[in-house]
FIBA-997078 format. One record per residue (C-alpha): x, y, z; residue in one letter. Coordinates in steps of 0.05 Angstrom, whole numbers, padded with zeros to 5 digits. Layout:
# FIBA-997078
PT      x      y      z residuo
PT      X      Y      Z       A
...
This chain:
# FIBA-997078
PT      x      y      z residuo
PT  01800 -02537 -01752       X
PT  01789 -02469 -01726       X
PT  01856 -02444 -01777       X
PT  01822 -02488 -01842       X
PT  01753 -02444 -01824       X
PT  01796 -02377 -01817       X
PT  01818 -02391 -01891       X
PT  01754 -02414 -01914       X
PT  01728 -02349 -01887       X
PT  01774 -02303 -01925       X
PT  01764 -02341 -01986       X
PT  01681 -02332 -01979       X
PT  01702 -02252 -01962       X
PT  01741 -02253 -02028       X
PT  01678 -02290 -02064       X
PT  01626 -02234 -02039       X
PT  01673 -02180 -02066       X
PT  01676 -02206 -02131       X
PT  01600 -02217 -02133       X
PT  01585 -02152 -02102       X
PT  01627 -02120 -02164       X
PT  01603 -02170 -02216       X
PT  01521 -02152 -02193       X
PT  01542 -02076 -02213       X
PT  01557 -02101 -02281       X
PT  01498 -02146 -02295       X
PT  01464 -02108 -02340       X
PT  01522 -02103 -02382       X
PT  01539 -02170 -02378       X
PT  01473 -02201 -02396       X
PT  01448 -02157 -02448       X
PT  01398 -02122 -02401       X
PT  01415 -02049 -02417       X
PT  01358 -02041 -02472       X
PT  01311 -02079 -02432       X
PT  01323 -02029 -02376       X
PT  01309 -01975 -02421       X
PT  01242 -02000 -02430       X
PT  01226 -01999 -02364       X
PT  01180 -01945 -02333       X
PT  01230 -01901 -02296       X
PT  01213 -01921 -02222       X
PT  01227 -01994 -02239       X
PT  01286 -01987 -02272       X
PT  01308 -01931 -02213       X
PT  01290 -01988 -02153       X
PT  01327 -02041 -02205       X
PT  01391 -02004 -02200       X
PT  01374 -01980 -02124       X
PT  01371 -02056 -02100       X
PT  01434 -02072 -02141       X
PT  01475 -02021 -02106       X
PT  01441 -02045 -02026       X
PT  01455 -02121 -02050       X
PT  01530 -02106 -02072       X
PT  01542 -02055 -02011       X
PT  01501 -02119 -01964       X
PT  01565 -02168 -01994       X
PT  01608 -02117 -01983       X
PT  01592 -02102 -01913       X
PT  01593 -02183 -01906       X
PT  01658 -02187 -01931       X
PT  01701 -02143 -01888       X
PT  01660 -02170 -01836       X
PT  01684 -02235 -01848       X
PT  01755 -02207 -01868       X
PT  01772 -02169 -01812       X
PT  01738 -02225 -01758       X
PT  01742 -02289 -01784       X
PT  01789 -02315 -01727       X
PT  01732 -02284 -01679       X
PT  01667 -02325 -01729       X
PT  01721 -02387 -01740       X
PT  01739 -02385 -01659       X
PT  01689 -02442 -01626       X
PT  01689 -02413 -01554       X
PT  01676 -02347 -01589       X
PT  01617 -02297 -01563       X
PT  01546 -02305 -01580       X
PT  01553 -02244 -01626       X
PT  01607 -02272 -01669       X
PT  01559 -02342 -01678       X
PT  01492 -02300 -01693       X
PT  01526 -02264 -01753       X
PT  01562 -02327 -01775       X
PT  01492 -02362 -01779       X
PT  01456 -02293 -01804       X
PT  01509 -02283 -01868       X
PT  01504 -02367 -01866       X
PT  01425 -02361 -01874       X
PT  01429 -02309 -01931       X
PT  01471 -02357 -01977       X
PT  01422 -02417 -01951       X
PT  01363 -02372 -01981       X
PT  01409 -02352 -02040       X
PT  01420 -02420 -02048       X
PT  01344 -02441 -02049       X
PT  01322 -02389 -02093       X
PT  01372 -02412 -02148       X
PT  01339 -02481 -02152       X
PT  01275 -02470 -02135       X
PT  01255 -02397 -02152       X
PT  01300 -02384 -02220       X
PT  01263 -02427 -02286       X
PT  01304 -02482 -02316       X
PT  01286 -02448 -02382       X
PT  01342 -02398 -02368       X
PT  01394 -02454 -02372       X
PT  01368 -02529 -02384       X
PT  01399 -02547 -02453       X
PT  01449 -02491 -02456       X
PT  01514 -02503 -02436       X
PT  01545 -02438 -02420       X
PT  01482 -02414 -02374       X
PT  01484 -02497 -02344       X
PT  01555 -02479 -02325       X
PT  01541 -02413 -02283       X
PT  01477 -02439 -02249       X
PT  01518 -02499 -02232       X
PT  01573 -02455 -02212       X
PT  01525 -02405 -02175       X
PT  01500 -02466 -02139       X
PT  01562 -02490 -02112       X
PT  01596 -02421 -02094       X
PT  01522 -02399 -02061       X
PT  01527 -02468 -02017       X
PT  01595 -02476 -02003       X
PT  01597 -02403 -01974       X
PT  01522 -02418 -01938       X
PT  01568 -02486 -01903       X
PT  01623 -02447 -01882       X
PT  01584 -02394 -01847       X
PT  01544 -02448 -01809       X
PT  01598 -02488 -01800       X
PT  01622 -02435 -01758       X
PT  01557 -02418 -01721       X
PT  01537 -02485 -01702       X
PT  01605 -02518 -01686       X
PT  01610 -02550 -01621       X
């Protein structure tokens, strides 16, 4: 078990890298550059501020969970190991909770391209919120 949540591990490390890139590119991506524009200046300055903590946060996760996942996977592991397993596991659990409850349905409901990614978003925000957790609160 400990070896399957070593992999699983690597893969969520992988995951956060690509999301910490992808989150640089939003604006792009969705169509928000003009929007920005029109912005006051300090909001569109703490926008771009909180995109750049949130991606360096994942990245920071990542490598974390890169570089120690035998020490996060390893049951008899120290207390340290299981607090940041359950910490990174409690920011996808919030992540997770704010894509169904916080985000409106009008975004996606009807649409099938924007259904697909909050499905998707759903799914990769869990499944990485289970492995951490899995790993803190294994026996």
């Amino acid at each position: 078990m400990t070896e399957t949540l070593i992999i699983l591990l690597r893969i969520a490390a992988s995951v956060q890298l690509a999301i910490a890139a992808l989150n640089l590119f939003l604006p792009r991506i969705l169509g928000w550059r003009e929007n920005l524009q029109r912005m006051p200046l300090l909001m569109r300055e703490v926008f771009h501020v909180h995109a750049w903590f949130v991606s360096i946060t994942l990245i920071i996760f990542a490598l974390i969970s890169w570089r120690f996942a035998p020490d996060l996977a390893d049951p008899d592991t120290n207390p340290l190991a299981r607090w940041l397993a359950a910490s990174i596991g409690g920011f996808w659990a919030i992540r997770t909770a704010i894509q169904v409850f916080y985000y409106s349905s009008s975004h996606w409901r009807g649409l099938r391209g924007p259904t697909i990614v909050h499905i998707t978003l759903l799914v990769i925000y869990g499944a990485m919120s289970a492995v951490y957790l899995w790993c803190s609160f294994r026996p």
